[in-house]
C-alpha atoms as an extended CHARMM CRD file, in Angstrom:
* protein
*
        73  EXT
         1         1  UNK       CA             20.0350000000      -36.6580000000       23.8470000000  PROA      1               0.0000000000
         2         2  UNK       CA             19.3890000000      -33.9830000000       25.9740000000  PROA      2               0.0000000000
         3         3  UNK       CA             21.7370000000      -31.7310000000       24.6780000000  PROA      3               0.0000000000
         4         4  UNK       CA             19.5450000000      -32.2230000000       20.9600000000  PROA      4               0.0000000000
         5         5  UNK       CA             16.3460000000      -31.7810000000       22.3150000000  PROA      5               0.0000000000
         6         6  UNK       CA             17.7330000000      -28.2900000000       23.8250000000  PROA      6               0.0000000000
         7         7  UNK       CA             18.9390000000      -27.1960000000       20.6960000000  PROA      7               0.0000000000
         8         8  UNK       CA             15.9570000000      -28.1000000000       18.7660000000  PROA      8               0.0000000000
         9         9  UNK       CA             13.9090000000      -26.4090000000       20.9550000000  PROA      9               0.0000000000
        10        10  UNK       CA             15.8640000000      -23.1860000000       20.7800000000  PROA      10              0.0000000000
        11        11  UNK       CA             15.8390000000      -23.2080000000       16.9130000000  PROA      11              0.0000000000
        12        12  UNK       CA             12.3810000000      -23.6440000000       17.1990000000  PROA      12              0.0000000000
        13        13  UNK       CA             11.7710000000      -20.4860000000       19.5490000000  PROA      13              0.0000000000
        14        14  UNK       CA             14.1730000000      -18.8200000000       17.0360000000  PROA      14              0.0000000000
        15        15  UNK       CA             12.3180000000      -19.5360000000       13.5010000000  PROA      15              0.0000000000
        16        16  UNK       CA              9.0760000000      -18.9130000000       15.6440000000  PROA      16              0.0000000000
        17        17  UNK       CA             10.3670000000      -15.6000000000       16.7130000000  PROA      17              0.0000000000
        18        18  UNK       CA             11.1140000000      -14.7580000000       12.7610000000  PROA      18              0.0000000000
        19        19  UNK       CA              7.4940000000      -15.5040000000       11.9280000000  PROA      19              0.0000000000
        20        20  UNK       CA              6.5370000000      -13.3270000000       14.4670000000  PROA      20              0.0000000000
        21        21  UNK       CA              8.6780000000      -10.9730000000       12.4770000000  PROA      21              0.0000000000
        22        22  UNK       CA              7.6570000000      -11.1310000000        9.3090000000  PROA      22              0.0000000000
        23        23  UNK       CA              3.9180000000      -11.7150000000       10.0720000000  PROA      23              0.0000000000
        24        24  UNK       CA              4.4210000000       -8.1470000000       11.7920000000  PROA      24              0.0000000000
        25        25  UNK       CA              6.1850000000       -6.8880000000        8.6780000000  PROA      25              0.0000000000
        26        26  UNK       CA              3.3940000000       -8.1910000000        6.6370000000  PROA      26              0.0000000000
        27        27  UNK       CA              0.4380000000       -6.4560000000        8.1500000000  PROA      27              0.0000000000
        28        28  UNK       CA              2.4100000000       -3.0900000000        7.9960000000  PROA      28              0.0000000000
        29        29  UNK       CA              3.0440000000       -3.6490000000        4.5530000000  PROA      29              0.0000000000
        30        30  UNK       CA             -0.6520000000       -4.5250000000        3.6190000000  PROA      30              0.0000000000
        31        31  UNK       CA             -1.5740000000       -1.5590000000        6.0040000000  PROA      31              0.0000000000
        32        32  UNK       CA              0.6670000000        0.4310000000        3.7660000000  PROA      32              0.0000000000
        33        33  UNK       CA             -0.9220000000       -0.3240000000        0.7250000000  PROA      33              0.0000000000
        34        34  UNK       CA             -4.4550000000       -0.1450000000        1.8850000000  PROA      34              0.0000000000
        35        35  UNK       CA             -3.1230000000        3.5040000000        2.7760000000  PROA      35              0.0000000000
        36        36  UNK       CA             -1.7840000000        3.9670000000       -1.1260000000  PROA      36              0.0000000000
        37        37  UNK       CA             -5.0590000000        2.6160000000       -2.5590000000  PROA      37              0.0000000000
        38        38  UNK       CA             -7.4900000000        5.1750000000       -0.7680000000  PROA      38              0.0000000000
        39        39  UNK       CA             -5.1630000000        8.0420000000       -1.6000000000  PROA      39              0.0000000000
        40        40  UNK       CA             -5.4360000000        6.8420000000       -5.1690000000  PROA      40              0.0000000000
        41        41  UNK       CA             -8.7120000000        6.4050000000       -5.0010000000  PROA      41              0.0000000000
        42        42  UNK       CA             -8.3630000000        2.7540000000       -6.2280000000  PROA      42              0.0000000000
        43        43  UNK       CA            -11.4150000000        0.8010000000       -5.3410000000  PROA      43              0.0000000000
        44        44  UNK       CA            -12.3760000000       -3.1180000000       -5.9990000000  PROA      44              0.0000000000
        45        45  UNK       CA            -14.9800000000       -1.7810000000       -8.9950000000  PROA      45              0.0000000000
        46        46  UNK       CA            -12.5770000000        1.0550000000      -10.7340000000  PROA      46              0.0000000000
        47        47  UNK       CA            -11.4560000000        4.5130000000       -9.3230000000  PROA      47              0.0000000000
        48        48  UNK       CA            -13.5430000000        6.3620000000       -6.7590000000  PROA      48              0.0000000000
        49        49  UNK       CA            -14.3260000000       10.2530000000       -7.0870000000  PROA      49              0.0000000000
        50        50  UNK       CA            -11.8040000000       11.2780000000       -4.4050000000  PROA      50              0.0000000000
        51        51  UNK       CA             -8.1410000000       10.3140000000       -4.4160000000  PROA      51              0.0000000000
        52        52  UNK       CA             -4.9070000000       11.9870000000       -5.9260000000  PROA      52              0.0000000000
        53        53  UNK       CA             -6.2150000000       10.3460000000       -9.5570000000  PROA      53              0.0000000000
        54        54  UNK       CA             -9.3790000000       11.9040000000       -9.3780000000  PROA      54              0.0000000000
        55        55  UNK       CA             -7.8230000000       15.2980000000       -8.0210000000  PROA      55              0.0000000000
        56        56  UNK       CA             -5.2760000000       15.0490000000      -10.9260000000  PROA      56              0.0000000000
        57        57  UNK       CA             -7.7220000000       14.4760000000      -13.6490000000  PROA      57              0.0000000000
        58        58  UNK       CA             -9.8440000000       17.1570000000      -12.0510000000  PROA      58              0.0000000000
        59        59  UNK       CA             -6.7770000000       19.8720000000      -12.2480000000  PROA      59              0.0000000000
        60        60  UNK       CA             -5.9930000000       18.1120000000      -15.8130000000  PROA      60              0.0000000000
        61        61  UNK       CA             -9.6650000000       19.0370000000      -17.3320000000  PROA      61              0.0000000000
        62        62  UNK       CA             -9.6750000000       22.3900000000      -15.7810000000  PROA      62              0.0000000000
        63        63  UNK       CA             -6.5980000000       23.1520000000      -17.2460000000  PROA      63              0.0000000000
        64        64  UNK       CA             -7.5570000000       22.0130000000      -20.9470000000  PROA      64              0.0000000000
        65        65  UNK       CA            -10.7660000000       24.6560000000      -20.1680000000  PROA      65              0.0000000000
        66        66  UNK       CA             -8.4980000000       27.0720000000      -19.2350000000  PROA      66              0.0000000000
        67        67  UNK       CA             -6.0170000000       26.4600000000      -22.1640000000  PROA      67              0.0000000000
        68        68  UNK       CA             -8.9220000000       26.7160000000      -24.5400000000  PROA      68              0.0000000000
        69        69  UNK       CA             -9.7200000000       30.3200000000      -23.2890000000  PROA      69              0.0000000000
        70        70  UNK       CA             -6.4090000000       31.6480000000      -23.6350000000  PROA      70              0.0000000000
        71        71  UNK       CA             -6.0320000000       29.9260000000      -26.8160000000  PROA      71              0.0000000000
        72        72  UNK       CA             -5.8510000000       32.1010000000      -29.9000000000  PROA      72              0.0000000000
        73        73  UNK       CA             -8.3390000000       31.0360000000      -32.8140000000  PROA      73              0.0000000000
């Protein structure tokens, strides 16, 4: 009986030690995310005004300006 309780108690350290784990791997990958979101600008109500989004469509109008200079009529 001994021998049992032993055992069970060092599975239990073990699948306590692979919570640990993933509950670890969890907040870096929600960390992670939280980092893509603000580079996107992605924010609870739509996008924000800064971000790679906002830069692109920023570059993307000035371009069409530009385009429509250069453009032969």
């Amino acid at each position: 009986m001994g021998d049992l309780r032993s055992q069970i108690e060092q599975h239990l350290l073990m699948v306590e030690e692979v919570l640990g784990g993933m509950d670890t791997f969890i907040q870096r990958l929600e960390k992670r995310v939280s980092r893509i979101e603000e580079g996107l600008g992605l924010e609870p109500e739509g996008l924000s005004a800064s971000g790679w989004v906002a830069d692109l469509q920023r570059v993307k109008t000035e371009l069409a300006s530009i385009r429509s200079l250069v453009k032969p009529s």
